[in-house]
C-alpha positions as CSV (number, residue, x, y, z in Angstrom):
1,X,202.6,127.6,252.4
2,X,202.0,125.2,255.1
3,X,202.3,125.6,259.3
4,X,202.6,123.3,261.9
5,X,199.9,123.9,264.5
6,X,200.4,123.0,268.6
7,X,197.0,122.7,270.6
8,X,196.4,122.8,273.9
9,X,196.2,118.9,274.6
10,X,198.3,116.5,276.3
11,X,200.2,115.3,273.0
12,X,203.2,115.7,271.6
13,X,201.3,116.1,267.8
14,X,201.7,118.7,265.7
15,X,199.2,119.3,262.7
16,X,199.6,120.6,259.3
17,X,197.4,123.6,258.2
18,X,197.2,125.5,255.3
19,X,198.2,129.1,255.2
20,X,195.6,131.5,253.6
21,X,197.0,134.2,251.0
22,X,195.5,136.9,253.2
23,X,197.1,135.6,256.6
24,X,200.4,134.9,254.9
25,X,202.3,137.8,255.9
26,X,201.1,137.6,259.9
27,X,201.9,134.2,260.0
28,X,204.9,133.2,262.1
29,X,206.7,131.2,264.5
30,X,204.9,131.7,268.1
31,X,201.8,133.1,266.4
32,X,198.6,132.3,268.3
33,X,196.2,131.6,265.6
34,X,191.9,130.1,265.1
35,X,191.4,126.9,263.2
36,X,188.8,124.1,263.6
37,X,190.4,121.6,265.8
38,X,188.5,117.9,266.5
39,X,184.6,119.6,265.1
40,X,185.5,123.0,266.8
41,X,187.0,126.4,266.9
42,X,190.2,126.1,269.0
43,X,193.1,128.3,269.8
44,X,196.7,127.0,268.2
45,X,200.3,128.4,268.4
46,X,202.5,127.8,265.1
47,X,205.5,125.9,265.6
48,X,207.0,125.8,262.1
49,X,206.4,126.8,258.9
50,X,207.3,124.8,255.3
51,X,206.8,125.1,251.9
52,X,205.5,121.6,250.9
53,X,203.9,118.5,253.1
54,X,203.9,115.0,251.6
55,X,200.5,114.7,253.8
56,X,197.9,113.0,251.4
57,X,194.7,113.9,253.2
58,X,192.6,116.9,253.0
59,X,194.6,119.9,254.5
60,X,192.6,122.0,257.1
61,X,192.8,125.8,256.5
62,X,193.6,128.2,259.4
63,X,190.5,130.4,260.2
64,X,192.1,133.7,261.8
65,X,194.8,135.1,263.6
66,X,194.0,135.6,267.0
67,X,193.9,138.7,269.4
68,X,196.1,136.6,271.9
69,X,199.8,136.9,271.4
70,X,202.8,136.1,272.9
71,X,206.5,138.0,273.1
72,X,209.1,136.3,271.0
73,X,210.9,135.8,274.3
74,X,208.5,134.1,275.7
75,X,207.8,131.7,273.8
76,X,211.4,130.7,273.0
77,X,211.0,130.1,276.6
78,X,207.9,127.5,276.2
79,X,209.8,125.8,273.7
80,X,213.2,126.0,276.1
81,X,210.7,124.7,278.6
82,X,209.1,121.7,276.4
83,X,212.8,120.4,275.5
84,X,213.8,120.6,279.3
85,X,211.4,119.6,281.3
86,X,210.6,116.8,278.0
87,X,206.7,118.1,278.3
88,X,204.4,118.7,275.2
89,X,204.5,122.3,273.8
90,X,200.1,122.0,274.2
91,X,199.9,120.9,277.7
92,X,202.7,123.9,278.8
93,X,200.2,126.1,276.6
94,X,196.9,124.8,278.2
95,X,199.2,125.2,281.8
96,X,200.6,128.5,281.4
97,X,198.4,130.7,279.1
98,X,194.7,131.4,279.8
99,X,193.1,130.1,276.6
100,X,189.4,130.5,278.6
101,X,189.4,134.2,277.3
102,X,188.1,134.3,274.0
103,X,188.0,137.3,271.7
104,X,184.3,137.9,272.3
105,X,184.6,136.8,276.3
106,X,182.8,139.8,278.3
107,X,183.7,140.4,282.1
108,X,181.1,141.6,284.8
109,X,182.5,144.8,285.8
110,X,182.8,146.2,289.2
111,X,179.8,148.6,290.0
112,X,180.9,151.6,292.5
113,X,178.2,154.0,293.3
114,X,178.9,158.1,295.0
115,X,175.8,160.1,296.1
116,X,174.9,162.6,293.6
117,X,174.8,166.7,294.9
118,X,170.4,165.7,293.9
119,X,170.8,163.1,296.2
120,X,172.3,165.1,299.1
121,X,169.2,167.5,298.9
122,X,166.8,164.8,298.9
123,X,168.3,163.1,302.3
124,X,166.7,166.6,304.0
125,X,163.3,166.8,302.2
126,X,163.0,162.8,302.1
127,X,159.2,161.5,303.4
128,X,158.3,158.6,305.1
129,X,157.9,156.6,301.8
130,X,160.6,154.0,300.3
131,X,162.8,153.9,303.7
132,X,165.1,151.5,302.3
133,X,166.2,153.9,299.3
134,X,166.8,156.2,302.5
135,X,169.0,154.5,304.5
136,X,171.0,153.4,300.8
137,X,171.4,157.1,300.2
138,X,172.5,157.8,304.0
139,X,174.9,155.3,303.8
140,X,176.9,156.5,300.7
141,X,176.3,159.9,302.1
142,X,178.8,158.9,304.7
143,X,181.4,157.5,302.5
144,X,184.2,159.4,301.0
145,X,184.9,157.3,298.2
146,X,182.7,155.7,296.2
147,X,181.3,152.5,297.4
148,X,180.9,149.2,296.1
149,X,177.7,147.3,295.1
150,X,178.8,143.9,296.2
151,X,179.4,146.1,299.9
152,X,176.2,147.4,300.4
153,X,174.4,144.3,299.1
154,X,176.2,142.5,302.8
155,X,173.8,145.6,304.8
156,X,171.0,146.2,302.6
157,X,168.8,143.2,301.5
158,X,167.5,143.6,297.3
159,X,170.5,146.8,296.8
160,X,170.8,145.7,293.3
161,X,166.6,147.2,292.7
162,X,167.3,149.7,294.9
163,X,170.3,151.4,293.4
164,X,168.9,150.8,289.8
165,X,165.8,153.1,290.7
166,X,167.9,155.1,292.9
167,X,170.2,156.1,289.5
168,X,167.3,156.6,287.6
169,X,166.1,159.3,289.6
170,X,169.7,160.8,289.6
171,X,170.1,160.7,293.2
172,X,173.6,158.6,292.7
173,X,176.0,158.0,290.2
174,X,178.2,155.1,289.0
175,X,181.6,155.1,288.5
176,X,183.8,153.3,286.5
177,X,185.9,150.6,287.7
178,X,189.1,152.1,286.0
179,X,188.3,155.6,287.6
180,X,188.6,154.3,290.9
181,X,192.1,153.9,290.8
182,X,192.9,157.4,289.8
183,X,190.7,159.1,292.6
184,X,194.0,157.6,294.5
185,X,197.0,159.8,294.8
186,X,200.1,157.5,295.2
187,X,203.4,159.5,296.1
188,X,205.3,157.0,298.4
189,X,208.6,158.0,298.4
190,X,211.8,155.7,298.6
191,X,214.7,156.9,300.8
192,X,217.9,154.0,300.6
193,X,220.6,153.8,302.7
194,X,224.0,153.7,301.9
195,X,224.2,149.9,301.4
196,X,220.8,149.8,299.6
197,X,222.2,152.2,297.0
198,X,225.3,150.1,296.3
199,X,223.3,147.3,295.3
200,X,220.8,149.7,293.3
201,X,223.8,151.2,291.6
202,X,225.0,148.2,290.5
203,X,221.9,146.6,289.4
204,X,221.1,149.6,287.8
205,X,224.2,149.4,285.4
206,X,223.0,146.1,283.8
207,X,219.7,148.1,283.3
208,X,221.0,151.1,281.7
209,X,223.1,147.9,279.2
210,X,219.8,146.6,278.4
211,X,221.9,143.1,278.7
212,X,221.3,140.1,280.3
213,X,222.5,140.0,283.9
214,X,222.3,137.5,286.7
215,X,222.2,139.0,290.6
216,X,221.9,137.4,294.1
217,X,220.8,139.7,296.7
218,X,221.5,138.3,300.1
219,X,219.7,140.6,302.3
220,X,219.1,139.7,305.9
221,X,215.6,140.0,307.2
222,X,214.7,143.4,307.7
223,X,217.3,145.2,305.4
224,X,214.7,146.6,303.1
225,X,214.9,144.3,300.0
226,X,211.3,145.4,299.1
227,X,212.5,149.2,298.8
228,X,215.6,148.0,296.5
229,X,212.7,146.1,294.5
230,X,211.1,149.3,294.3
231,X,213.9,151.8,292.9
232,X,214.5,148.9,290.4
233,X,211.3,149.1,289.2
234,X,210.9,152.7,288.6
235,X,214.0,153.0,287.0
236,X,212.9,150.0,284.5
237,X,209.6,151.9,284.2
238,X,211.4,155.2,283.2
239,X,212.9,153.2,280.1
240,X,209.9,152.0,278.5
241,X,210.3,148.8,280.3
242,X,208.2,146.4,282.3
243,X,208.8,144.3,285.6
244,X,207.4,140.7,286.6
245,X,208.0,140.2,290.5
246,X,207.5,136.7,292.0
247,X,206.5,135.8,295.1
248,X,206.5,132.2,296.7
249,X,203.1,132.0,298.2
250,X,199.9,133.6,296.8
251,X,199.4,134.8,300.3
252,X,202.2,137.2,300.2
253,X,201.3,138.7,296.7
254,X,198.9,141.3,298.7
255,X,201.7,142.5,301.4
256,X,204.0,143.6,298.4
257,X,201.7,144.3,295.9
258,X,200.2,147.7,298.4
259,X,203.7,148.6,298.3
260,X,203.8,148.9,294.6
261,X,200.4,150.4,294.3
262,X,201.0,153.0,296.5
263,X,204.2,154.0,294.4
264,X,202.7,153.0,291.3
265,X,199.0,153.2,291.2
266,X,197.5,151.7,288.3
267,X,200.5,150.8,286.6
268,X,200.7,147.4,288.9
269,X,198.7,144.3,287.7
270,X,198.1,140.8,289.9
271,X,198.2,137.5,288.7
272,X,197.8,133.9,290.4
273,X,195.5,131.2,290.8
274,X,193.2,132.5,293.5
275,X,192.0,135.8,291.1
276,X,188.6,135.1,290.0
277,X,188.2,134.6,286.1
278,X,187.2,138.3,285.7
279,X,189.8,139.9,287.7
280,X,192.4,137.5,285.5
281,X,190.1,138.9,282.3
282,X,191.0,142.5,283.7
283,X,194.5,141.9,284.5
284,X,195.2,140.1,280.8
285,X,192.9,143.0,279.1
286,X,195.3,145.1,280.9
287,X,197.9,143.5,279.4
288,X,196.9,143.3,275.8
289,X,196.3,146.8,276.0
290,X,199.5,147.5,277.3
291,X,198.0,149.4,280.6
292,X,200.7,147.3,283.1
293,X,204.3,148.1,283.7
294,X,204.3,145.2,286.6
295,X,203.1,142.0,287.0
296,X,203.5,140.9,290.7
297,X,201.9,137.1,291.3
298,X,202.7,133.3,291.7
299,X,205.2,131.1,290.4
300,X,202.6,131.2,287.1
301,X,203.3,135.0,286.8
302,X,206.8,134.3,285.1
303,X,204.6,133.4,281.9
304,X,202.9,136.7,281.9
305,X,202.9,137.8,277.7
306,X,204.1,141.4,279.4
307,X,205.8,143.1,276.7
308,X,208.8,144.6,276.6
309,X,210.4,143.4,279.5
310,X,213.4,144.7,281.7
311,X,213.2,143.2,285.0
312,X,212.5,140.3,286.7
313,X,212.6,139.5,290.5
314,X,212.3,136.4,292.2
315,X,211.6,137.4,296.0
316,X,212.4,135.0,298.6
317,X,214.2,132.5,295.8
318,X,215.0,129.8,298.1
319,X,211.4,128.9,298.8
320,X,210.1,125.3,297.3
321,X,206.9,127.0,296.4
322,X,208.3,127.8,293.1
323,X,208.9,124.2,292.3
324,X,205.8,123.3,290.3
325,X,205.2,119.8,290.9
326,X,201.1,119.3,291.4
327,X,200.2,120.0,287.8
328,X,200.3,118.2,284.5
329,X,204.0,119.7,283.7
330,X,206.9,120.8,286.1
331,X,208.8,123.6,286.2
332,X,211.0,125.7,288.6
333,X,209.5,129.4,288.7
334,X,213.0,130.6,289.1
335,X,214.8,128.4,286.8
336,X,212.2,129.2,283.9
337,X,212.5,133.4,284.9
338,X,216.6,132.9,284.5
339,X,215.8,131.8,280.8
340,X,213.2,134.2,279.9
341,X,215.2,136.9,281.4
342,X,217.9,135.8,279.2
343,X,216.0,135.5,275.8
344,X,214.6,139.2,276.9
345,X,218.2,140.5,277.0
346,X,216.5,141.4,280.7
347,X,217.8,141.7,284.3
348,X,217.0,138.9,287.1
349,X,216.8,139.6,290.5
350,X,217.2,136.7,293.1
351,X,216.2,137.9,297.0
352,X,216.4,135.9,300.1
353,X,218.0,136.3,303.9
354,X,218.7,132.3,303.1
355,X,219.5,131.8,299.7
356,X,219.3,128.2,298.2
357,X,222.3,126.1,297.6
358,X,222.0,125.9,293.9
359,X,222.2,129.8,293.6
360,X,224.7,130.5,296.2
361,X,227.0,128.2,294.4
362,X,225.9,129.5,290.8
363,X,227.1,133.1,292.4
364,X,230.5,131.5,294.2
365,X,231.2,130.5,290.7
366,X,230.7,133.9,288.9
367,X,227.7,132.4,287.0
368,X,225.7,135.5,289.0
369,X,226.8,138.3,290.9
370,X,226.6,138.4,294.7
371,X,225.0,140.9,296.3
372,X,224.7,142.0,300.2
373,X,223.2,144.4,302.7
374,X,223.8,143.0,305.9
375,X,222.0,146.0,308.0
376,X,218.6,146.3,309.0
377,X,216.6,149.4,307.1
378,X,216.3,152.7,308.7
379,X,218.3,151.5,311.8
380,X,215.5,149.3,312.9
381,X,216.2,147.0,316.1
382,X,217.2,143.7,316.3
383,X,214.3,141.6,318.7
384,X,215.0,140.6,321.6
385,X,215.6,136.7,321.9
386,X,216.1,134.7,325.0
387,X,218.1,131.8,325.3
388,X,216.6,130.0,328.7
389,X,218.3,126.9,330.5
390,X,215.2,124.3,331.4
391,X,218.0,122.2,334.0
392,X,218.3,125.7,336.3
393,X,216.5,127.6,338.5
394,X,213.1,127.9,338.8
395,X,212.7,125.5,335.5
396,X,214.6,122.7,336.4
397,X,211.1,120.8,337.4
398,X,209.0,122.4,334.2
399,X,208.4,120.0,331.1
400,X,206.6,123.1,328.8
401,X,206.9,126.6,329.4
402,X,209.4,128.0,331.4
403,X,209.7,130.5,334.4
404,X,210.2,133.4,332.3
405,X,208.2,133.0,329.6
406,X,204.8,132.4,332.1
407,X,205.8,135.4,333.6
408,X,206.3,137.3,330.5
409,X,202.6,135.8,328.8
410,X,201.1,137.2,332.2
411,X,202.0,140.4,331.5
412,X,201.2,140.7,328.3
413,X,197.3,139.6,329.0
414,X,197.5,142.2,331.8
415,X,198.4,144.9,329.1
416,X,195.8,143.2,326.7
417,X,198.8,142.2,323.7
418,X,198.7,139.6,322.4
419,X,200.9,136.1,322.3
420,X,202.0,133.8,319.4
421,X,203.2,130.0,320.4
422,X,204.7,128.1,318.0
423,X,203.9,124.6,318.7
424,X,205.9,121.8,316.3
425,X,205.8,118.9,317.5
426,X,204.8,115.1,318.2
427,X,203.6,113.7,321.4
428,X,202.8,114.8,324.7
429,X,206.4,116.2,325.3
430,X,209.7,115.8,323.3
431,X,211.9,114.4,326.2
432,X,211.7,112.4,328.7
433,X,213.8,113.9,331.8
434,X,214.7,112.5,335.4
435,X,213.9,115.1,338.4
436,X,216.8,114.3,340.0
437,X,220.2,114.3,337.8
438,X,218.2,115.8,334.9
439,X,219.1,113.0,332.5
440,X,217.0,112.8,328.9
441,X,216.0,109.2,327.8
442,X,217.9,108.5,324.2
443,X,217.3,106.4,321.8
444,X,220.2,103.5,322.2
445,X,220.6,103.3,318.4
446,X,220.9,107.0,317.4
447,X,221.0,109.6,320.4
448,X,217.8,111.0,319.7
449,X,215.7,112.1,322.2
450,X,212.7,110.0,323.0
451,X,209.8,111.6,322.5
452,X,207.0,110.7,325.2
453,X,203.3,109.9,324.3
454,X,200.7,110.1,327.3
455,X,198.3,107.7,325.5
């Protein structure tokens, strides 16, 4: 027996291997297998097998079977993908799956270090020798929790030697990474509202169906969206199933991700391009090993190979960020999640105050179901927004800031807050206005305000 082999290069050429007796039963459609590729050992996917090849040449073997694998559902959506977006099955591999970890790749782990009950007595009874191993011990003396290496290394010049001889002598001890996380206790509870638990109700039926299911939360800003997320997520979790939440920008990831963690401690796992090739190592060990129930990241998150998934949401779903357009394929983060969620027989969760066009019109049409919570959570208060006439009063001569809002930055320097101004513009001011009648020079062609330059 013979398989079709896709590599992770920029072509759209498959090649023909053979299929040892020993690998035959293994060997499948979307199996990530070893073979020499081009003088090397290189990581493949099968596209197709067959039973004869009128190929003439010598026929390449396939080495091994590797440890990296992919859910059936997602890689019907790589191929969904390839025919869509008309990109090569290798480059969406190369793209979308971390092929850098190989099966013998080893990651530095995090060192954490706590002062040992030894170490305690040795602070009281400790001589004028070795004052820097001193002042190591006295500062992890005064921390709770263990402390990190890389930490004391910014207050303590050579703390690499020092802790080394340090844990020789049993005067601290190192923790493991993975302990770390369980020294936390995480009980944040979720209370909804009445309009929160409609929509969780709801969602939660196309859970419990373990059917594919389309939903478009409108929530306005501040309605509690992220608590929703949350029930969601520990319902999905109580079934055996897994979550992937997206986020538009990689800066967000950390304001919802300490959310989760504090509901779900070690059970939440990060992915996106800023994580440093070990924490991506830890985070896909993670995931081999099945140790993650969510994946919250990027717009590259959606191709997380989490298994047995029941739950996808898309958070702010209107923003461009999930159009991927800078790399060497494109695809809509959204889009792509709406297909895997639908090969997964999973549920897919669209969130936004502003929701786009394309899904607004999708739920007008019954293509998805339209959700909204149009309340702000826990009765929280509406800001207070001022609407300020620049033609009376006190502001009819001003070009910038107005009367009130000097008044109002004064007073909040006097009570030491602090002031955000949003500055978006061109030029030295955005209109040119007569003192006198208070008329604004347009432009004669389109009604525009002219926008005035000083230089």
């Amino acid at each position: 027996m013979y398989a079709y082999i896709a590599f992770p290069i920029a072509n759209y050429q498959q090649f023909i291997y053979s299929i040892p007796l020993h690998l035959s039963p293994n060997i499948k459609e979307g199996v990530c297998i070893y073979a020499s590729f081009r003088n090397k050992m290189e990581y493949g996917f099968v596209i197709s097998l067959v039973d004869k090849t009128s190929f003439k040449n010598k026929i390449k073997v396939i080495d091994s079977i590797a440890k990296l694998q992919l859910p059936n559902e997602l890689w019907k959506t790589i191929i969904w993908i390839s025919t869509y977006y008309i990109c090569p099955i290798g480059i969406i591999l190369k793209s979308a799956i971390p092929l850098l970890f190989k099966d013998n790749y080893k990651a530095k782990e995090k060192i954490y270090l706590k002062i040992t009950s030894e170490g305690k007595d040795a602070i009281n009874c400790w001589g004028t020798k070795a004052p820097k191993q001193l002042e190591f011990l006295n500062l992890l003396n005064n921390e709770v929790q263990p402390k990190l290496l890389s930490e004391l290394s910014h207050t303590i010049q050579s703390a690499g030697q020092i802790y080394k001889k340090l844990y020789d002598k049993k005067l601290i001890s190192i923790i493991p990474e993975d302990d770390i996380i369980h020294l936390t206790k995480y009980n944040r509870k979720i209370n909804l509202n009445e309009k929160q638990s409609l929509v969780f109700n709801q969602i939660k039926s196309s859970i419990d169906k373990l059917e594919y299911k389309a939903y478009l939360l409108h929530g306005i800003t501040g309605s509690g969206k992220t608590e929703v997320y949350i029930k969601l997520a520990a319902e999905v979790i109580q079934q055996n199933k897994a979550v992937i939440i997206l986020v538009p920008e990689i800066s967000l990831t950390p304001q919802l991700s300490q959310k989760f963690i504090d509901t779900f401690g070690s059970k939440v796992g990060l992915w996106h391009s800023k994580l440093t090739q070990r924490e991506k190592y830890k985070t896909w060990q993670g995931l081999h090993d099945n140790k993650y129930s969510i994946i919250i990241g990027a717009r590259s998150a959606i191709f997380t190979p989490i298994s047995n998934l029941g739950l996808i949401i898309v958070d702010e779903e209107h923003d461009p960020s999930y159009k991927q357009e800078s790399s060497s394929f494109k695809y809509h983060a959204r889009d792509v999640g709406m297909i895997r969620a639908k090969y997964s027989n999973s549920t897919i969760l669209l969130g936004s105050a502003t929701p786009s066009v394309e899904s607004y019109y999708h739920a007008s049409n019954k293509n998805m179901t339209l959700l909204k919570i149009d309340s702000r959570y826990q009765n929280a208060s509406y800001p207070s927004i001022n609407i300020i006439d620049m033609k009376k009063g006190k502001n009819r001569f001003s070009y910038d800031f107005s009367y009130e809002l000097v008044e109002n930055m004064k007073r909040c320097v006097k009570n030491s807050e602090q002031i955000i101004i949003l500055h978006n513009r061109r030029g030295f001011s955005t209109i040119c206005r007569c003192e006198d009648c208070g008329e604004v020079l347009l432009c004669s062609n389109c009604s525009i305000s002219l926008t005035y330059h000083a230089n």
